[in-house]
NUTITI-928208 format. One record per atom (N, C-alpha, C, CB): atom name; chain; x, y, z; residue in one letter. Coordinates in steps of 0.1 Angstrom, whole numbers, m for minus. Glycine has a CB too. Layout:
% NUTITI-928208
CA:A:X:Y:Z:A $
...
% end
This chain:
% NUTITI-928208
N:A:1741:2192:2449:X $
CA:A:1739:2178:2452:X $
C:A:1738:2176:2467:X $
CB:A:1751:2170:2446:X $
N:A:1727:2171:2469:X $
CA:A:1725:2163:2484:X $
C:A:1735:2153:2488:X $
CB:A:1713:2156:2484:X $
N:A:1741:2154:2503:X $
CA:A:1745:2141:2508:X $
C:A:1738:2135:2511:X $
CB:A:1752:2140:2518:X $
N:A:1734:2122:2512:X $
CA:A:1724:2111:2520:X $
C:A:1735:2100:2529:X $
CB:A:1713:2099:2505:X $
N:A:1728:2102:2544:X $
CA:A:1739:2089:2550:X $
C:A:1732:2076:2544:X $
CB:A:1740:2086:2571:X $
N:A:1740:2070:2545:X $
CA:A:1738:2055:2540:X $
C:A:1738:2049:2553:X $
CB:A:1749:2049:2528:X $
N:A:1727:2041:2554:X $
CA:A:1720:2034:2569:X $
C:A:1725:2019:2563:X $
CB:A:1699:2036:2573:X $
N:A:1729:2011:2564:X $
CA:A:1731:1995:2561:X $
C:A:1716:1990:2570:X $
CB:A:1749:1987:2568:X $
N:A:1713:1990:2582:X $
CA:A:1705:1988:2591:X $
C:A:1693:1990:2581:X $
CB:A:1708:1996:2604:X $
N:A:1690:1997:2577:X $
CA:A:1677:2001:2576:X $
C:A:1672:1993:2559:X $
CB:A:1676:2020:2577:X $
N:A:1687:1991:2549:X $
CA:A:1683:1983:2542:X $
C:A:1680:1969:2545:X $
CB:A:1689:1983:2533:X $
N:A:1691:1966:2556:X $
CA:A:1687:1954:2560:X $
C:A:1675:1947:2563:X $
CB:A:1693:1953:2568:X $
N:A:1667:1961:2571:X $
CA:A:1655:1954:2578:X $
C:A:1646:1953:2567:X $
CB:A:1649:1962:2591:X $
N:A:1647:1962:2555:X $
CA:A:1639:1966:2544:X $
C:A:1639:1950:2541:X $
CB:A:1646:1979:2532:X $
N:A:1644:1948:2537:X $
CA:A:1650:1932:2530:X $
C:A:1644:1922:2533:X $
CB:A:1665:1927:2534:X $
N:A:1644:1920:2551:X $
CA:A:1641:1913:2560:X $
C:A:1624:1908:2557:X $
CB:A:1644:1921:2572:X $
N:A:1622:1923:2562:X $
CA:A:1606:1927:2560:X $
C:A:1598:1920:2543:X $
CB:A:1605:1948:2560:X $
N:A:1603:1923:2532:X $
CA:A:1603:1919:2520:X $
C:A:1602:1905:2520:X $
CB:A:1613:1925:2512:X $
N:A:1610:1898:2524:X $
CA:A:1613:1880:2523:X $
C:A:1601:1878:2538:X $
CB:A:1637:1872:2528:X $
N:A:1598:1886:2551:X $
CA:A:1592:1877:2557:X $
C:A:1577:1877:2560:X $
CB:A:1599:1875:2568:X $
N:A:1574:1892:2551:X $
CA:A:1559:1892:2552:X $
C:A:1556:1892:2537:X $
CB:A:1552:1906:2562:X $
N:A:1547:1884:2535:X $
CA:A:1542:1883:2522:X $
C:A:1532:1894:2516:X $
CB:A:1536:1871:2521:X $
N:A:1534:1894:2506:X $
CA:A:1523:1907:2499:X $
C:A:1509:1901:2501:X $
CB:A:1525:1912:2480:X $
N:A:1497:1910:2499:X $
CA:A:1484:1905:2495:X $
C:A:1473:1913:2511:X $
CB:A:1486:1884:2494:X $
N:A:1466:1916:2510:X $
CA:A:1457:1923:2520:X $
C:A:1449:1913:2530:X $
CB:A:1445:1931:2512:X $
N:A:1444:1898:2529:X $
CA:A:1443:1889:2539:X $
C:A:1448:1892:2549:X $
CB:A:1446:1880:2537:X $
N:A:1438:1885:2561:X $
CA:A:1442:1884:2572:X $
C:A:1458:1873:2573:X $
CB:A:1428:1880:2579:X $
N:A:1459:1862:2562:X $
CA:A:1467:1853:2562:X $
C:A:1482:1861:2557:X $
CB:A:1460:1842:2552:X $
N:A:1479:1873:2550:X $
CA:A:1489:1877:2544:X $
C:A:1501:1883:2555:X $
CB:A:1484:1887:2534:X $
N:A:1497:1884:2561:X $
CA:A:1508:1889:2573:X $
C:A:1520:1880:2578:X $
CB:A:1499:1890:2586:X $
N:A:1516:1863:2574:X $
CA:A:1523:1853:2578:X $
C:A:1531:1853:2593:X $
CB:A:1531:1853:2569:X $
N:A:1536:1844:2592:X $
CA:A:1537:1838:2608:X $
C:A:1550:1844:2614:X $
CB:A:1538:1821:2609:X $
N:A:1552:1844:2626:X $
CA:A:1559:1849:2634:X $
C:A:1566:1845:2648:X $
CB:A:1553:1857:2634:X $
N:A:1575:1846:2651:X $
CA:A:1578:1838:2666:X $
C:A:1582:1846:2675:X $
CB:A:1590:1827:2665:X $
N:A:1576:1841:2685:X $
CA:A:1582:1851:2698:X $
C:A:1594:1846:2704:X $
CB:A:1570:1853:2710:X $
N:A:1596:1858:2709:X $
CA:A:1611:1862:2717:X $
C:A:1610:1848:2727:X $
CB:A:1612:1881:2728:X $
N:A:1620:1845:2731:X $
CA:A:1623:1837:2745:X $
C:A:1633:1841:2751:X $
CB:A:1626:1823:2745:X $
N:A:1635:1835:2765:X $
CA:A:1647:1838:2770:X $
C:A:1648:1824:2776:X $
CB:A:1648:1851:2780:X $
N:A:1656:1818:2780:X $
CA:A:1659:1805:2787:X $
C:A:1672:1807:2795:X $
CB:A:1661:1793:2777:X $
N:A:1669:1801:2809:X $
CA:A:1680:1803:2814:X $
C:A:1676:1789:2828:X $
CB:A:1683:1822:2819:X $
N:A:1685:1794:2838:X $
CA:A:1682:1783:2849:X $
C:A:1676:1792:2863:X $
CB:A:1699:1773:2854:X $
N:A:1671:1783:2870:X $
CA:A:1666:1793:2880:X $
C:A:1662:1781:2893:X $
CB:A:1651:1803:2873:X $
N:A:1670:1778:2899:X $
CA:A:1674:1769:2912:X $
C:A:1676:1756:2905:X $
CB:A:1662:1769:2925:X $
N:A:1665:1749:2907:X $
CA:A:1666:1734:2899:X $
C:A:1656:1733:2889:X $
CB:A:1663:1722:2909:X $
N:A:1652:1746:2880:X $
CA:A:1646:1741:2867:X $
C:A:1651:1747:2860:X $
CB:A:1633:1742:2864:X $
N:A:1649:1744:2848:X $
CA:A:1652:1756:2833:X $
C:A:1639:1762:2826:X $
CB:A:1660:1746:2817:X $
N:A:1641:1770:2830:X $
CA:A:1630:1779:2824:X $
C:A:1631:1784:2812:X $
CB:A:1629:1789:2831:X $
N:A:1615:1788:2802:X $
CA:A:1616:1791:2789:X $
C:A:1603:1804:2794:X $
CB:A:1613:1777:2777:X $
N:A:1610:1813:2789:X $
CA:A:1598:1824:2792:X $
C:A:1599:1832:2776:X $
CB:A:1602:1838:2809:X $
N:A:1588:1834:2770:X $
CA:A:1582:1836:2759:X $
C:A:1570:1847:2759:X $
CB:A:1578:1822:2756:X $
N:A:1573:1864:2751:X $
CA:A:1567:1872:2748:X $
C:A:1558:1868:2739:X $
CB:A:1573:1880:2746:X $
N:A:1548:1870:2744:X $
CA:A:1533:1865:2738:X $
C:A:1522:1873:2738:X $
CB:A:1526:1853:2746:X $
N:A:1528:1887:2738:X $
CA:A:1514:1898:2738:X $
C:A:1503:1901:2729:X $
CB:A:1518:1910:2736:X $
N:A:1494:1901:2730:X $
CA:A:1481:1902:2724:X $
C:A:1475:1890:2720:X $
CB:A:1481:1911:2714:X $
N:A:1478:1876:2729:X $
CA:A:1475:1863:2723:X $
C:A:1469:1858:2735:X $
CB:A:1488:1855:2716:X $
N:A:1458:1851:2730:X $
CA:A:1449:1850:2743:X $
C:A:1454:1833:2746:X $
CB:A:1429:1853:2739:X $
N:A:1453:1833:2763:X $
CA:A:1457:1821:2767:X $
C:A:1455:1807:2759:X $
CB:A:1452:1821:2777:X $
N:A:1436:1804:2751:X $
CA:A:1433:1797:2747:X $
C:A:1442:1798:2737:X $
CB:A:1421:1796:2747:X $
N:A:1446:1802:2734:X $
CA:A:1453:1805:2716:X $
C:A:1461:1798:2715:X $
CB:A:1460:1819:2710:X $
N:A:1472:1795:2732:X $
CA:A:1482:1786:2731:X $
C:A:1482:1774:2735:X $
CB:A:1490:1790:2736:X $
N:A:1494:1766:2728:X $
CA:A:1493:1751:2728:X $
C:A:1508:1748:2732:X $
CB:A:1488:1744:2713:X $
N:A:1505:1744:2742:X $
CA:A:1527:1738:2751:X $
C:A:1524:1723:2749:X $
CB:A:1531:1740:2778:X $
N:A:1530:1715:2742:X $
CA:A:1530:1703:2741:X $
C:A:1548:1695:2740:X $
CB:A:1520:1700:2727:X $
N:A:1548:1680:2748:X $
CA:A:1565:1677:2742:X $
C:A:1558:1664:2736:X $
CB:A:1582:1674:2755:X $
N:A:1570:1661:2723:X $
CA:A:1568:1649:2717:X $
C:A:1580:1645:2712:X $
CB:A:1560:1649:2707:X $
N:A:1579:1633:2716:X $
CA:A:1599:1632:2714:X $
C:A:1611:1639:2715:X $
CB:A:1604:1629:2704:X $
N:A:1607:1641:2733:X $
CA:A:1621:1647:2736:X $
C:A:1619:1665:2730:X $
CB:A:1635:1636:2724:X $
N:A:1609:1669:2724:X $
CA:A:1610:1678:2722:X $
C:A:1599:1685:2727:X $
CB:A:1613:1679:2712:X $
N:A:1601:1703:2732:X $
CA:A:1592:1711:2737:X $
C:A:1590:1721:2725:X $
CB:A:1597:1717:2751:X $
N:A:1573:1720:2722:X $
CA:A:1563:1726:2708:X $
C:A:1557:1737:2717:X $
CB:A:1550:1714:2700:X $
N:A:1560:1748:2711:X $
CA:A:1551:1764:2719:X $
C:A:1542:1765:2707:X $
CB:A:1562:1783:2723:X $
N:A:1531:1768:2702:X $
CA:A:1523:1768:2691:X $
C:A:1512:1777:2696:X $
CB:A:1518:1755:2686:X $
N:A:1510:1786:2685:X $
CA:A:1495:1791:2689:X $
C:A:1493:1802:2678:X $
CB:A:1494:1797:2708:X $
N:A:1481:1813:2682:X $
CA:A:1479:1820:2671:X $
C:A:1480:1835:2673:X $
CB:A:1465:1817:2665:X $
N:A:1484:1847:2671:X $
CA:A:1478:1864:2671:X $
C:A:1466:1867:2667:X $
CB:A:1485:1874:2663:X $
N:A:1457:1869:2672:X $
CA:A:1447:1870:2659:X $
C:A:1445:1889:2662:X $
CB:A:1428:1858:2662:X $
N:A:1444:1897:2650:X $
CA:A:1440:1909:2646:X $
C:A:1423:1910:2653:X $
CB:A:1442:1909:2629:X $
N:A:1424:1921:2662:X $
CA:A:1415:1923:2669:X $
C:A:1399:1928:2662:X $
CB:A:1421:1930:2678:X $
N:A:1410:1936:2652:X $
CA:A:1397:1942:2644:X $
C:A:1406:1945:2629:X $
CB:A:1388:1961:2654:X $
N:A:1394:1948:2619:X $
CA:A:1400:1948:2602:X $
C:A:1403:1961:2602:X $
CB:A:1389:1945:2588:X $
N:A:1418:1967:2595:X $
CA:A:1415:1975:2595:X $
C:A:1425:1983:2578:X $
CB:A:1415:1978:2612:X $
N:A:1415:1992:2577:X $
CA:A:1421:1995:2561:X $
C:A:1432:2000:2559:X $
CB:A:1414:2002:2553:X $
N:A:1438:1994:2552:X $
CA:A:1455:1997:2548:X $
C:A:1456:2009:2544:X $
CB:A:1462:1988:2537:X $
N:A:1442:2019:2534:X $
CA:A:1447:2028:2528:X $
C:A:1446:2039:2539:X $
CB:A:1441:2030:2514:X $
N:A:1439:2035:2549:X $
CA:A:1436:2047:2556:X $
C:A:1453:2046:2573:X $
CB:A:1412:2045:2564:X $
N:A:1457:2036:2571:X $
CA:A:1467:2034:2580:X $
C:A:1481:2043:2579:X $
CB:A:1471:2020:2579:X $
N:A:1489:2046:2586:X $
CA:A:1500:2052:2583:X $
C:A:1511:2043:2586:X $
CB:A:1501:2065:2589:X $
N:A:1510:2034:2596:X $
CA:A:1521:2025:2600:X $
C:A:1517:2012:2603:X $
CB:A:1528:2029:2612:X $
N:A:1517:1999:2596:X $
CA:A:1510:1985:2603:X $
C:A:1521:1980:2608:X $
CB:A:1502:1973:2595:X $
N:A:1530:1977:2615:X $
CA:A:1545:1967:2620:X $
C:A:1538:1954:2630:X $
CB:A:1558:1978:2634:X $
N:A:1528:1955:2636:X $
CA:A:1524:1939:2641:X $
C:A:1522:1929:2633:X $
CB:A:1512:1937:2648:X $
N:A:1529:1917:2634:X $
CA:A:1525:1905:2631:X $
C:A:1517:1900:2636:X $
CB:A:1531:1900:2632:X $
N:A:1507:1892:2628:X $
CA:A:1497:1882:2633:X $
C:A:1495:1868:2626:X $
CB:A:1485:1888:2634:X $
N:A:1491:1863:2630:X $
CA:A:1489:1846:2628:X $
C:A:1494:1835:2635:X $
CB:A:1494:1841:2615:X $
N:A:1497:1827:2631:X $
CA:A:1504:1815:2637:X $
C:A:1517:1815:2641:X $
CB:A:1504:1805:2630:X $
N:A:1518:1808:2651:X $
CA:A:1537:1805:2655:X $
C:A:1538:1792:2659:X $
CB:A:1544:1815:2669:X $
N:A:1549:1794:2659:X $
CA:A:1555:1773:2664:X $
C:A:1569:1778:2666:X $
CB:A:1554:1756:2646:X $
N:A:1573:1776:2680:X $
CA:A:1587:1775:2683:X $
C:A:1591:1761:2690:X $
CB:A:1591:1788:2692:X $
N:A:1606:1756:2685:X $
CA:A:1607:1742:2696:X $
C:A:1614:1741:2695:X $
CB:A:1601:1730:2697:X $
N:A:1620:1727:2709:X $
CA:A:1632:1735:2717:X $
C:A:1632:1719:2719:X $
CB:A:1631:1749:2731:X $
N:A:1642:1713:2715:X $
CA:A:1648:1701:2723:X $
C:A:1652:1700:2735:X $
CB:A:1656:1696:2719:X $
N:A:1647:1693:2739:X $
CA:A:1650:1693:2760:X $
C:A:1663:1682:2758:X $
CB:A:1631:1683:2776:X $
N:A:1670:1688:2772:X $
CA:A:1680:1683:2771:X $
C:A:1678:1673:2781:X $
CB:A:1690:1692:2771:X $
N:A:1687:1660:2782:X $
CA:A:1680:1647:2788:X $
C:A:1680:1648:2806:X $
CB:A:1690:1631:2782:X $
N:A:1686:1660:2807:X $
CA:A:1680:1661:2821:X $
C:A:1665:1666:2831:X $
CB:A:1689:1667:2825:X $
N:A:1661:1673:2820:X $
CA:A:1647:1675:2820:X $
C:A:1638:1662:2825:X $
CB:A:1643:1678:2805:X $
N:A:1625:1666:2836:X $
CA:A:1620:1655:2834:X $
C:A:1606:1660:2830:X $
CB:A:1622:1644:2845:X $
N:A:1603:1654:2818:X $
CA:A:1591:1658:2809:X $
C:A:1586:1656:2817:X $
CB:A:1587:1654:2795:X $
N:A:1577:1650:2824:X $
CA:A:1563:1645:2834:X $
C:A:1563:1656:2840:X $
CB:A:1562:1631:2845:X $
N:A:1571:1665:2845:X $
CA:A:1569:1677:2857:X $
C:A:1570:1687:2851:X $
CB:A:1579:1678:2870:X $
N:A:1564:1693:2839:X $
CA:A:1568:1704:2834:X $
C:A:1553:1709:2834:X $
CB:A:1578:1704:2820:X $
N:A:1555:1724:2837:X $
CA:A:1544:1735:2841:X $
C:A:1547:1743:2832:X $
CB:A:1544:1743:2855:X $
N:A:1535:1753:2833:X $
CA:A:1532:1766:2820:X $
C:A:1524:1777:2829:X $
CB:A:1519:1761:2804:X $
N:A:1528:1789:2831:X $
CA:A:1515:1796:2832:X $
C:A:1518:1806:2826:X $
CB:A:1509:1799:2845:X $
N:A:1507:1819:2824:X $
CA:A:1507:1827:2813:X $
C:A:1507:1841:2823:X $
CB:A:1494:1824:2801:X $
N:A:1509:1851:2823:X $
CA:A:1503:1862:2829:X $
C:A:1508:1878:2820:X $
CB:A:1507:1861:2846:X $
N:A:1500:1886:2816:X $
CA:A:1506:1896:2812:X $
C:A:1513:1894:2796:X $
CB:A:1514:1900:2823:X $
N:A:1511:1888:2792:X $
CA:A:1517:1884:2779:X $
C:A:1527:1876:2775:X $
CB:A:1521:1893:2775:X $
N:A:1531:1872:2791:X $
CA:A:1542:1867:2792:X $
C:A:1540:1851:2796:X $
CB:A:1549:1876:2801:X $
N:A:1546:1842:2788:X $
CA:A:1541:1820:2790:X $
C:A:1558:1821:2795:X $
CB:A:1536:1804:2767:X $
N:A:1556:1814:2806:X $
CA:A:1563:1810:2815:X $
C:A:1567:1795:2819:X $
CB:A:1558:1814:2824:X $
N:A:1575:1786:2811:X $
CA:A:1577:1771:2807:X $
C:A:1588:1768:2819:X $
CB:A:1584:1769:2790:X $
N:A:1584:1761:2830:X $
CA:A:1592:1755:2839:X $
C:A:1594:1743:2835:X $
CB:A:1587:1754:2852:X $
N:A:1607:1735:2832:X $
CA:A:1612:1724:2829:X $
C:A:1621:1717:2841:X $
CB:A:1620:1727:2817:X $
N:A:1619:1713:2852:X $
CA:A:1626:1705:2865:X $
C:A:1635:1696:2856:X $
CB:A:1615:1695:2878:X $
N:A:1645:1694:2865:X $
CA:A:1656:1681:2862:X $
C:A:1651:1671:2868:X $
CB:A:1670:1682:2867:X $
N:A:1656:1663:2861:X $
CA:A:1652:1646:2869:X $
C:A:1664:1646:2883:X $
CB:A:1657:1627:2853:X $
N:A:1658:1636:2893:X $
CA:A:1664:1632:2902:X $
C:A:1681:1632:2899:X $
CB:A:1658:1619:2906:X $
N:A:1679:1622:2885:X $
CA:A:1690:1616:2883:X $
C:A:1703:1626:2883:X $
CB:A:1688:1609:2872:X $
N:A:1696:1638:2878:X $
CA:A:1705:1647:2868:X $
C:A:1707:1659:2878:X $
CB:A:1696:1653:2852:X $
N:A:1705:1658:2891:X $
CA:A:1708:1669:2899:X $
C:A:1722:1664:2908:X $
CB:A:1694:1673:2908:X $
N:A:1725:1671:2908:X $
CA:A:1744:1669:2915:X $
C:A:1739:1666:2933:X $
CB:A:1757:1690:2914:X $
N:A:1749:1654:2933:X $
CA:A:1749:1650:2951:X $
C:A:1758:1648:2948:X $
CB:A:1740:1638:2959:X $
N:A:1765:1648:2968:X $
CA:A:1774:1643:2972:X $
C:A:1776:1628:2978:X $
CB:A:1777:1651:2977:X $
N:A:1790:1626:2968:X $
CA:A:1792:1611:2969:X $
C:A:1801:1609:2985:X $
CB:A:1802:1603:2953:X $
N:A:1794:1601:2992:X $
CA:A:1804:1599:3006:X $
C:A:1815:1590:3004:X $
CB:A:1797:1594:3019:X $
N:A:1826:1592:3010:X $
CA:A:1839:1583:3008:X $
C:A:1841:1575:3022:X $
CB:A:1856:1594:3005:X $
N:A:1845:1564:3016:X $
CA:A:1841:1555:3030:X $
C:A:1858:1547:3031:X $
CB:A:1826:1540:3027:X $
N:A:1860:1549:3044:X $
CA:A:1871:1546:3044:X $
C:A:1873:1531:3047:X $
CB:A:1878:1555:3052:X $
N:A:1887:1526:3036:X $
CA:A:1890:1509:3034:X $
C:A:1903:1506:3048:X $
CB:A:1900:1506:3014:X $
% end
């Protein structure tokens, strides 16, 4: 009798993979996917920076609509290529839509995007209102 380790990890991802890519050979069959982000602060904005590799600039769409920030766009498969002759496919392609409620210090009118290297780069500035000053004390 053979031992086998038992990986939990690897059913897991088995699982994962099963519920999030759908069966069928289409280009559609691959279904959709979202990219990584990171968000953090970086002097006086909040930044959203978003792995976007192999997706061409036109592909993406940065839009806010009520209070909320929409990343949208597509992967598209560069070329077809046959499954029986493949040994490994793991990229996703198609559509994505990630979004992010700004928080009310944001001020939507000043928000920038640029893209370089795969990488969309979402500057979000604070409003005037929402940046910390000092209050002077006046003496009575």
């Amino acid at each position: 009798m053979t031992l086998v380790r038992w990986d939990p990890f690897r059913d897991l991802m088995g699982l994962h993979q099963r519920f999030t890519q759908p069966a069928g050979g289409s280009d559609d069959a691959y279904g959709s996917w979202a990219p990584t982000v990171d968000i953090f602060e970086r002097g006086e904005d909040l930044v959203i920076r978003a792995e976007l590799p192999g997706v061409e600039r036109d592909d993406i769409e940065v839009r806010v609509e009520d209070n909320t920030l929409m990343l949208s766009g597509e992967r598209k498969r560069e070329e077809q290529i046959d499954e029986e002759n493949a040994y490994r496919l793991e990229r996703v392609y198609g559509k994505f839509l990630r979004s992010f409620r700004l928080p009310k210090t944001v001020d939507a009118t000043r928000i920038g995007a640029s893209y370089k290297n795969g990488v969309l780069e979402i500057s979000l500035p604070k409003a005037e209102e929402a940046k910390p000053r000092k209050i002077e004390i006046s003496a009575c």
